[in-house]
C-alpha positions as CSV (number, residue, x, y, z in Angstrom):
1,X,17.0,4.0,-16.4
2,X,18.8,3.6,-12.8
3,X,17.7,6.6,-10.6
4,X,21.4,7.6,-9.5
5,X,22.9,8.4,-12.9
6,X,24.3,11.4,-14.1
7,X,22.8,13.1,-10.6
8,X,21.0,12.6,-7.5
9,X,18.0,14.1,-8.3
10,X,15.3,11.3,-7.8
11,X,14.2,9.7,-11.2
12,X,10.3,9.8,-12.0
13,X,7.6,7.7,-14.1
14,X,4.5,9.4,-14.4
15,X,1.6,6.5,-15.1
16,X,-1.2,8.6,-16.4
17,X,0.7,11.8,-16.9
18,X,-2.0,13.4,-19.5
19,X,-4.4,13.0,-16.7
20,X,-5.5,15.2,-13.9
21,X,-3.1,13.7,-10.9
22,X,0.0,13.3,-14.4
23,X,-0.4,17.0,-15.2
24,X,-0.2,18.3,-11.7
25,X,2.9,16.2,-10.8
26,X,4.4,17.4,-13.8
27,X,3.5,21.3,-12.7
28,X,5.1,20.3,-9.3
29,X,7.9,18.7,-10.3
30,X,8.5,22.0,-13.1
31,X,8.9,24.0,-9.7
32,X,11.7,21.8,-8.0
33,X,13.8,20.8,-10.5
34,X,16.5,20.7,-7.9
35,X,14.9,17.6,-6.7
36,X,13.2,15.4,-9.4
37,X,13.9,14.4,-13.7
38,X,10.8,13.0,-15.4
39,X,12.5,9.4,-16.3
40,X,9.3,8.3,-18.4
41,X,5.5,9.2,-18.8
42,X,3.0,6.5,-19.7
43,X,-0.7,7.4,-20.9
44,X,-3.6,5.7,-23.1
45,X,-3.0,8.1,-26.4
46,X,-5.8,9.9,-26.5
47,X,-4.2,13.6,-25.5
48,X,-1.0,13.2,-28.0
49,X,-0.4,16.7,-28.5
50,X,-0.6,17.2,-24.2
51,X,1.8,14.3,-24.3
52,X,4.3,15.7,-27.4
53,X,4.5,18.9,-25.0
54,X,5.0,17.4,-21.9
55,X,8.1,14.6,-23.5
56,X,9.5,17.9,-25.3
57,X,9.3,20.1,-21.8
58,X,10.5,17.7,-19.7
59,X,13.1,16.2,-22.2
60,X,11.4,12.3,-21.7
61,X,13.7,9.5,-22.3
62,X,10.9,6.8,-22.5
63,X,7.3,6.8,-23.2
64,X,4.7,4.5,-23.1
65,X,1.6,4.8,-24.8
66,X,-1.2,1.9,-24.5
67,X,-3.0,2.6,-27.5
68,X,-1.2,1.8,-30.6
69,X,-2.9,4.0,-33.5
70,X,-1.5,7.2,-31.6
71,X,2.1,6.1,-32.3
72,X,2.3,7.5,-35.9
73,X,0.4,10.6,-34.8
74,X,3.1,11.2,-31.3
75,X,5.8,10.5,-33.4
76,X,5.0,13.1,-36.2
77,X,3.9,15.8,-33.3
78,X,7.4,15.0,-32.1
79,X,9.2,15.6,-35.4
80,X,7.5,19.0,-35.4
81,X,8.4,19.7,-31.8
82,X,12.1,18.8,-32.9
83,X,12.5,16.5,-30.5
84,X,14.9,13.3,-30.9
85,X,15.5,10.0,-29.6
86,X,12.4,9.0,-27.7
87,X,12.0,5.4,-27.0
88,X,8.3,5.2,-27.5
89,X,6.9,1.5,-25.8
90,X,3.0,0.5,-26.9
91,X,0.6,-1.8,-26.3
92,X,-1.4,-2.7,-23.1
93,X,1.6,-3.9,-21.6
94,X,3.8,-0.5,-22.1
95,X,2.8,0.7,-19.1
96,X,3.7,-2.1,-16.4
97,X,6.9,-2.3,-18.9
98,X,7.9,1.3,-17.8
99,X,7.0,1.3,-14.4
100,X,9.2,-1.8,-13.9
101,X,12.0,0.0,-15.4
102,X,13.9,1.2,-12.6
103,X,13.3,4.6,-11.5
104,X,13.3,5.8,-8.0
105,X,9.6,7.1,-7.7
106,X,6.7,5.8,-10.0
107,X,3.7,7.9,-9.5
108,X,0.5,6.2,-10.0
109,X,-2.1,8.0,-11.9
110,X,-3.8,5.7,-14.1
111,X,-7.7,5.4,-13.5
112,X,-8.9,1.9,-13.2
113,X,-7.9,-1.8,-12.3
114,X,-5.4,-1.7,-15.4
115,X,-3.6,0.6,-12.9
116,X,-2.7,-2.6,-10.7
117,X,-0.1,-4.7,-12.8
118,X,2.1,-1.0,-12.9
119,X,2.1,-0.5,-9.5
120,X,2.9,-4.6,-8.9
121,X,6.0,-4.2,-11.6
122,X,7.0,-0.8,-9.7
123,X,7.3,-2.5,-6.3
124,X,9.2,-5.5,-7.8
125,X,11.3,-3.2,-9.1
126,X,12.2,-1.2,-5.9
127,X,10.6,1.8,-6.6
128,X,9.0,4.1,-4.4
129,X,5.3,4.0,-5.5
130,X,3.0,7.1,-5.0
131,X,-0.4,5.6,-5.7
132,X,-2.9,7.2,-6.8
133,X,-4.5,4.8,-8.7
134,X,-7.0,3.1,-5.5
135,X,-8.0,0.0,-7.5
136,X,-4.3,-1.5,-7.5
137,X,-5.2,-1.9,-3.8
138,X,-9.6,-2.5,-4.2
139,X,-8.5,-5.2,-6.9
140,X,-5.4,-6.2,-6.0
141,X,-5.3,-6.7,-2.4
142,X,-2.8,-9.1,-1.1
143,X,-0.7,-9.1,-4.5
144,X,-0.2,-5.7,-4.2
145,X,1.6,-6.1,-0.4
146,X,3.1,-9.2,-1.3
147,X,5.1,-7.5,-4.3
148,X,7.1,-4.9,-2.0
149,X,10.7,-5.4,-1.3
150,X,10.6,-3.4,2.0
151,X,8.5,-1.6,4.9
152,X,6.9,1.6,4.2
153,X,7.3,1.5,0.1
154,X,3.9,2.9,-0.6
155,X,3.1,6.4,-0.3
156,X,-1.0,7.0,-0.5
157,X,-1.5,10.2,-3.3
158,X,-5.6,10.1,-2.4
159,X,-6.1,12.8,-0.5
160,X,-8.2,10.9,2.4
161,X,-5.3,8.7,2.8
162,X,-2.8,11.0,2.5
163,X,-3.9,12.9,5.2
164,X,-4.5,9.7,7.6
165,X,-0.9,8.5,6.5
166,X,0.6,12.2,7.8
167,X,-2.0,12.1,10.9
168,X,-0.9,8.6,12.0
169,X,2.8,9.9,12.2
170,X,1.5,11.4,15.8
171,X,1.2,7.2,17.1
172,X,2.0,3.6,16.7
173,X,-1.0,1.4,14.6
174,X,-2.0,-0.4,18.3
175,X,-3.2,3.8,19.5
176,X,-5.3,4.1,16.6
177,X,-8.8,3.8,17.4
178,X,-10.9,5.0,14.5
179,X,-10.2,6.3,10.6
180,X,-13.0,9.1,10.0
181,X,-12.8,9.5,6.2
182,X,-14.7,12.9,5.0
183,X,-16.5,13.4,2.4
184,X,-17.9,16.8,0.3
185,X,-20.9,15.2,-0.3
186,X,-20.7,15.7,-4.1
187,X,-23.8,17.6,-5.8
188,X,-26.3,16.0,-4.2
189,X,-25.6,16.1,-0.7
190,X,-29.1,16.6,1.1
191,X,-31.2,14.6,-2.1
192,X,-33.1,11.7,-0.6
193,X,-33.3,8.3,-2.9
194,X,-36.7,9.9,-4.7
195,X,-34.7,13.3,-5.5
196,X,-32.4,11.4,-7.4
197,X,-35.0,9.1,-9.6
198,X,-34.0,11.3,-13.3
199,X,-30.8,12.6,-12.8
200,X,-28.5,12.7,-16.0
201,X,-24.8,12.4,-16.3
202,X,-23.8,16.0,-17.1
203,X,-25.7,17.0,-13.6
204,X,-23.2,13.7,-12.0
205,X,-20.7,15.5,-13.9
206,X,-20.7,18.7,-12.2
207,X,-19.0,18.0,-9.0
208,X,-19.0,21.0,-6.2
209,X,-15.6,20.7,-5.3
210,X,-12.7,18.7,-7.2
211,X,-11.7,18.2,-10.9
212,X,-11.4,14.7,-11.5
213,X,-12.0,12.1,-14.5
214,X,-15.9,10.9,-15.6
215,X,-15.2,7.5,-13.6
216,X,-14.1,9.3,-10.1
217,X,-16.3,12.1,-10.6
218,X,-19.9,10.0,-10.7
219,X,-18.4,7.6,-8.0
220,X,-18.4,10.8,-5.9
221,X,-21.5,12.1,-6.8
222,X,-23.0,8.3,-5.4
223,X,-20.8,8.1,-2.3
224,X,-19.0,4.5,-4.2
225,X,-15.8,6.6,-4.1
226,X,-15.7,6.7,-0.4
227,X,-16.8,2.7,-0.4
228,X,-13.6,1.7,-2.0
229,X,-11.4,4.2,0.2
230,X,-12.9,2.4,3.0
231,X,-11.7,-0.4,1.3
232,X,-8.3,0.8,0.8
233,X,-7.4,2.1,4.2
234,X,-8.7,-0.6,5.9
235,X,-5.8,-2.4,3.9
236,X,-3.0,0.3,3.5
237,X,-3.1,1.0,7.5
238,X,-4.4,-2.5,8.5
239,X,-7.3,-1.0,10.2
240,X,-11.1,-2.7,10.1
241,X,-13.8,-1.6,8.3
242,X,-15.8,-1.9,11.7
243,X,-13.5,1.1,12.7
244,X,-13.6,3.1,9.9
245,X,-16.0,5.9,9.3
246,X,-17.5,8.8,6.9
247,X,-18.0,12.2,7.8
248,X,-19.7,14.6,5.0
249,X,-17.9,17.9,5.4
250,X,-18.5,20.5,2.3
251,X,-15.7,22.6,2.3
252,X,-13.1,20.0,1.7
253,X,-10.6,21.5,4.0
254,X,-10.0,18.7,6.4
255,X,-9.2,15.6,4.2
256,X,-9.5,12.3,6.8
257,X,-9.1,12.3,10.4
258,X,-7.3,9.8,13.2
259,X,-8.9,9.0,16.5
260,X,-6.3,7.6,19.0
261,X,-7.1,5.3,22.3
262,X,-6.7,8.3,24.5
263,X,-9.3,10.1,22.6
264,X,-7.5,12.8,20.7
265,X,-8.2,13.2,17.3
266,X,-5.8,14.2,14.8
267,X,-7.0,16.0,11.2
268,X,-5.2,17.1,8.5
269,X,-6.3,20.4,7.1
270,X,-5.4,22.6,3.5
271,X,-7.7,24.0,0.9
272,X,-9.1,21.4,-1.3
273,X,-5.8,21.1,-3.8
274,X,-3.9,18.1,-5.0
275,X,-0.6,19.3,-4.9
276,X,0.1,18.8,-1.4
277,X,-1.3,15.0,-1.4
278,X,1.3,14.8,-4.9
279,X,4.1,16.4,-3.4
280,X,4.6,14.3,-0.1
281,X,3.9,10.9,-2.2
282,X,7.0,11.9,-4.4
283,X,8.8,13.3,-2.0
284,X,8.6,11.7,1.4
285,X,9.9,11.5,4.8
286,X,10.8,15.2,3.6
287,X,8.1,17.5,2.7
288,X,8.4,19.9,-0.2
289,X,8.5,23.9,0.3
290,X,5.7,25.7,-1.6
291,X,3.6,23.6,-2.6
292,X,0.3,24.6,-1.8
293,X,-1.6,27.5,-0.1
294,X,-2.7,27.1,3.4
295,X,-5.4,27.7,5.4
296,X,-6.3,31.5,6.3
297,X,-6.8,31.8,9.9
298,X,-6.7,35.5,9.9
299,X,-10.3,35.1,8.4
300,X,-13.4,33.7,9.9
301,X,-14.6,30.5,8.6
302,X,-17.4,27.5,9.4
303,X,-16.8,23.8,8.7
304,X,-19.5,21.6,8.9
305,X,-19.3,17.7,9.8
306,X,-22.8,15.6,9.0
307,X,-23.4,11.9,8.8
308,X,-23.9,10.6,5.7
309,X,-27.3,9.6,4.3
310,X,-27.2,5.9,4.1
311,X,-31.0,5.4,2.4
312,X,-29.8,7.9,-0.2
313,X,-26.1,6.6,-0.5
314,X,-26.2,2.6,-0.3
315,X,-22.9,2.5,-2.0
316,X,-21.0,2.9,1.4
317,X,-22.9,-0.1,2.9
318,X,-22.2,-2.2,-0.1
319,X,-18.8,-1.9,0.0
320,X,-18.6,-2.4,3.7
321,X,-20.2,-6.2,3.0
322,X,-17.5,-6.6,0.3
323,X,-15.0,-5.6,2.5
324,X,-16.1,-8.0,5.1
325,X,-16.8,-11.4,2.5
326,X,-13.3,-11.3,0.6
327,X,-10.9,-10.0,-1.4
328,X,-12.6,-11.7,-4.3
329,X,-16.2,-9.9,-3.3
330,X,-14.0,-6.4,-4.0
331,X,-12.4,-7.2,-6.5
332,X,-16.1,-8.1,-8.3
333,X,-17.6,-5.0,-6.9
334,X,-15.1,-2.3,-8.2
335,X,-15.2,-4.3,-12.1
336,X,-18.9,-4.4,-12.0
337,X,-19.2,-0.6,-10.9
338,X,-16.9,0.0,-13.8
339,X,-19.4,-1.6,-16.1
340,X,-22.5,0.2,-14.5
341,X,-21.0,3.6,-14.6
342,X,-20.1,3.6,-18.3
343,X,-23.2,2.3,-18.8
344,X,-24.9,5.3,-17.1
345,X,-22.4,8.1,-18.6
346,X,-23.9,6.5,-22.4
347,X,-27.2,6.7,-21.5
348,X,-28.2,3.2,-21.0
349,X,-28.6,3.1,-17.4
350,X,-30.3,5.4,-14.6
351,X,-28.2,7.0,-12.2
352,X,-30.0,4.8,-9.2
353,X,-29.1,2.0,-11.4
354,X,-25.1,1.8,-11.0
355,X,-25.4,0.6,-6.9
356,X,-28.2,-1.6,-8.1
357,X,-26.6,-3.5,-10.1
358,X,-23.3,-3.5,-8.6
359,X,-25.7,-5.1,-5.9
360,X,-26.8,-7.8,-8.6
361,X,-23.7,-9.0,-9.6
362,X,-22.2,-9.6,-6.4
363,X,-25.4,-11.2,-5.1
364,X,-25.6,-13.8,-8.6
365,X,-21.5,-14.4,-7.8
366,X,-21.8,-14.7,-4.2
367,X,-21.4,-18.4,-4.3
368,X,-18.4,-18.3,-6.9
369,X,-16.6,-15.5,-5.0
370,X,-16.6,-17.1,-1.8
371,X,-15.9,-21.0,-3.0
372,X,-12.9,-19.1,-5.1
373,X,-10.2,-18.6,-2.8
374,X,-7.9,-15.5,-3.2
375,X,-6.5,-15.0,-6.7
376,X,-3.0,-16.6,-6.9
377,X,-2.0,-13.7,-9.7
378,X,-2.9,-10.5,-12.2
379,X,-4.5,-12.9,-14.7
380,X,-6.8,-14.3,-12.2
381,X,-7.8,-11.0,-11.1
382,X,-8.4,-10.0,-14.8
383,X,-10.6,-13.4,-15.1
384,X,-12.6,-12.6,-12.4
385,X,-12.9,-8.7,-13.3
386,X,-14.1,-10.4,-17.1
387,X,-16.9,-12.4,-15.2
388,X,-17.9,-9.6,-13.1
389,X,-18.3,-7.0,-15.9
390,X,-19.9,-9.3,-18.5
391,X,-22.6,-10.1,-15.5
392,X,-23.3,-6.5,-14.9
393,X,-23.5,-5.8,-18.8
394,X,-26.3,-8.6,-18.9
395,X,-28.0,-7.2,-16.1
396,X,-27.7,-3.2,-17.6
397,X,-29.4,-4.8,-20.8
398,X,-32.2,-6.3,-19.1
399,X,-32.9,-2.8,-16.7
């Protein structure tokens, strides 16, 4: 799968491509065919006929699907799409597998810490990884750097860190003072900790603003989402927690800002849309014609900017104290929030619960995490994620 054959379009594997960030890249790439060839799609199985259609409209040399059941079932949607010559990988490893595999760009898009051995395998590989997927850096931390072959080889998809990654363009790292991350505030911006004593997961469901998986979408609606991308641009732009903040702004139209030494303070703005944050990960230094709409400024408009709630949102702090006691202490928090969300989204934990007992687990690990040193490889991180998840499952059964 070498990305210069047969033309120079850039070469493409889409990790996640049945989910949200997979099916808008796809969109994208639809429009500038000119410029990129979908060299392999990887996703879980659950969406086989989304998958059938996207291998048959984007004529998909390689697949890999981690769940092996929904082989039979993509291969007979296949046969009925007349489509031919597939390599089809499976298994938990499928993924990694085809991001290793030699394309140009490997987008990211794969929700979770099994997100981080792909994106590992892709920078070993040489590819250019557009990384959407924020636990290969909350989980992965040093592994994740140490794998690149060369400066600049990540492109941040997130749309806070997209937009610091364009805004820092205007300066060296040494004039950056500050990274202001914002924030919608998610559907309970202005609840206090007692508003949010009975709230169920279709109302943590429902968020204001972006379409997004279960997982992301209740991480925003508690503010956790914003403690791991503190966590992540602290490492992707070598910048301390100490100096990065959180600004709640509802309308989503500027996505992070950068303060400088000299006191200038540089935003990037667009309606709340994907796309653009997609695009320029693919297709960086060079940005993409037509991607998105932009702003209106032949209409009036308000944008807000509040502090966020800390006695309502504890999630931010939390992660701020993981951030400061080690790589292991992240690693830990992110598995054990895993745990503790599923656990709310089936019913068998309160809302107020998940931060609690993300609390709990690193608190009863504390000891371990810091006499632990950093993990040497994936394996250790996935030991460590085991221990951290099978604490916070002890703890959800005794809440």
């Amino acid at each position: 799968m070498a990305g210069t054959e047969h033309s120079d379009r850039r070469s493409v594997v889409i990790l996640g491509s049945s989910g949200s960030i997979g099916t808008q890249a796809l969109e994208l790439i639809s429009r500038h065919p000119q410029r990129f060839r979908v060299a392999g799609l990887a996703a879980y199985g659950s969406r086989i006929e989304l998958l059938a259609r996207q291998i048959a409209r984007f004529n998909v040399p390689h697949v890999a699907v981690e769940n092996p059941a929904a082989i039979v079932p993509l291969k007979r949607c296949l046969d009925e799409l007349n489509i031919r010559g597939t390599k089809i990988l499976s298994g938990k490893h499928a993924a990694a597998e085809l991001a290793g595999s030699g394309a140009d760009i490997v987008l990211n898009g794969i929700n979770g810490s099994v997100g981080l051995q792909p994106s590992i395998m892709a920078l070993r590989a040489g590819a250019q990884l557009a990384l959407a997927n924020k636990e290969s850096v909350v989980a992965g931390g040093h592994l994740l750097f140490e794998a690149q072959i060369r400066p600049h080889q990540i492109h941040p998809v997130d749309s806070e860190h997209s937009a610091i990654w364009q805004s820092m363009r205007a300066g060296t790292r040494d004039e950056v003072s500050r990274l202001i991350l914002t924030a919608s505030g998610g559907p309970f911006r202005g609840w206090s900790r007692n508003d949010m004593q009975s709230i169920t997961p279709e109302q943590a469901l429902r968020h204001p603003t972006w379409n997004m998986g279960p997982v992301v979408t209740v991480n925003s609606s508690n503010m956790m989402n914003k403690g791991l991308e503190i966590i992540e641009a602290s490492r992707l732009f070598d910048v301390p927690g100490s100096r990065i903040e959180v600004s709640v702004h509802p309308q989503s139209i500027v996505h992070s800002l950068v303060e400088f030494t000299d006191g200038a303070t540089l935003a990037q703005m667009s309606p709340p849309d994907m796309t653009l944050p997609i695009a320029l990960g693919l297709s960086a230094p060079e940005r993409l014609k037509h991607v998105s709409q932009a702003c209106d400024w032949s209409r009036a408009s308000q944008w807000s900017f509040e502090p966020v709630d800390d006695a309502a949102f504890p999630a931010i702090a939390l992660a701020r104290e993981a951030l400061a006691a080690s790589e292991n202490h992240t690693i830990a928090m992110n598995a054990a929030n895993e745990q503790a969300v599923q656990a709310f989204l089936g019913h068998r934990l309160s809302y107020l619960g998940i931060v609690d007992v993300v609390r709990a687990v690193l608190d009863r690990m504390d000891s371990r995490l810091k006499a632990g040193g950093s993990c040497a490889d994936v394996a250790e991180v996935l030991e460590l994620e085991s221990q951290a998840r099978s604490t916070a499952d002890s703890l959800v059964e005794r809440l």
